[in-house]
C-alpha positions in Angstrom: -12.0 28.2 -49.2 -13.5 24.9 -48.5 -10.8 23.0 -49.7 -8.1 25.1 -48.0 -10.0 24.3 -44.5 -10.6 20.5 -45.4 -6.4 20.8 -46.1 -5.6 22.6 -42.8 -7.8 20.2 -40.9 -6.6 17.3 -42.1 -2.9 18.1 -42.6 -3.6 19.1 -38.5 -4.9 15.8 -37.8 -2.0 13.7 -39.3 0.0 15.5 -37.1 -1.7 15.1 -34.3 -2.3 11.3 -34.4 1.9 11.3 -35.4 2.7 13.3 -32.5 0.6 10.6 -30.2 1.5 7.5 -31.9 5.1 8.4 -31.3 5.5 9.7 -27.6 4.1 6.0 -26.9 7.0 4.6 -28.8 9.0 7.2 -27.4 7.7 5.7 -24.0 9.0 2.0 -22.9 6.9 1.2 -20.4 3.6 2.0 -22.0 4.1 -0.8 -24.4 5.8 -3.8 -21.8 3.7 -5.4 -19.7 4.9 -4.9 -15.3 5.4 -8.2 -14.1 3.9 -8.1 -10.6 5.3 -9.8 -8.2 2.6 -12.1 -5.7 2.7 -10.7 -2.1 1.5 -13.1 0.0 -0.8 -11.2 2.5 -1.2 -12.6 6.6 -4.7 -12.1 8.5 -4.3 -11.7 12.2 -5.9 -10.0 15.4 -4.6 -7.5 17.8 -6.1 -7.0 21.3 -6.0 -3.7 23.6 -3.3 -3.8 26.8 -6.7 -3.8 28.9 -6.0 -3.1 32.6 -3.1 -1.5 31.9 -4.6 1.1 30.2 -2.8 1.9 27.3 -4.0 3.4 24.2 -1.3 1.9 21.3 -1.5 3.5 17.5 -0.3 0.0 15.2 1.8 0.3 11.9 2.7 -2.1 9.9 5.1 -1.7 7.1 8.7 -3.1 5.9 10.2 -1.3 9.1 8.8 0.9 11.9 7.8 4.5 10.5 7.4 3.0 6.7 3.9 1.1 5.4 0.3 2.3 6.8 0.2 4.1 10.0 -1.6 4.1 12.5 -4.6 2.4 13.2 -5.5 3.1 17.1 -6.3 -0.1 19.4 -8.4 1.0 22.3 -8.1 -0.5 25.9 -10.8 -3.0 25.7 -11.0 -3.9 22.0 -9.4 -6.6 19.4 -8.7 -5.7 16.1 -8.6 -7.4 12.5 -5.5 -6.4 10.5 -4.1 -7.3 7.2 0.1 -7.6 6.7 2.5 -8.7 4.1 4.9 -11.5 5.0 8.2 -10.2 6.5 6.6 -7.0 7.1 6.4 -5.7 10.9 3.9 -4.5 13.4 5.3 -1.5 15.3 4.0 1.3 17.7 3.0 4.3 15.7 4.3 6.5 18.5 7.6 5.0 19.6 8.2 3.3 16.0 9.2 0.0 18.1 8.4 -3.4 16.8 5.3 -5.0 18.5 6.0 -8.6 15.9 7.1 -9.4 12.7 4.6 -11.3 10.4 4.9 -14.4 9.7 2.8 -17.6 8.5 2.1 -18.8 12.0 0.5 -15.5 12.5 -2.2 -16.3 10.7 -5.3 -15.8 12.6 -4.1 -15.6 15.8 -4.0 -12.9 18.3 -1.1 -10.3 19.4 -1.6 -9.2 22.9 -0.4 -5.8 23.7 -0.7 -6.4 27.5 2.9 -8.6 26.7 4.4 -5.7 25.2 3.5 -2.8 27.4 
């Protein structure tokens, strides 16, 4: 009887480690390496309309509506944000483009009182 287990259980466990071995050949991109591509990333600032009084939800993404939405930018406040090059800042709301980002963006500060 101890035999007959021992050949069950091992006979199971061949096929088991066969069964495993080949869905990752079965499976391409297990075994090839993703090339990933460099994104170059853009640090810059974006200050509240002030007087004017306008609370503005930013997105930024490939193209309004698309990307990370929406970080809020109250009245009085600037804000840090973080963008991919070519990518766009747009309202969250109206899914209008505030600014596309660019090198020369990098660091300064996008006033919303200009675009409201």
């Amino acid at each position: 009887m101890k035999k007959l287990s021992l050949m069950f259980l091992s006979v199971f466990l061949a096929f088991g480690i066969y069964s495993f071995s080949s869905s990752e050949k079965s499976n391409p991109a297990v075994l090839k390496p993703v090339k990933v591509e460099s994104i170059e990333s853009i640090d810059f600032y974006i200050k509240g309309t002030g007087s004017k009084g306008v609370f503005v939800t930013i997105g930024i993404g490939p193209r309004p509506g698309s990307g990370s939405c929406c970080s809020g930018v109250s009245v009085n406040s600037t804000m840090g944000f973080r963008g991919n090059l070519g990518d766009v800042v747009y309202d969250g709301k109206k899914k209008t483009i505030i600014a596309r980002i660019t090198r020369d963006l990098e660091g300064k500060t996008i006033n919303l009182k200009d675009y409201y």
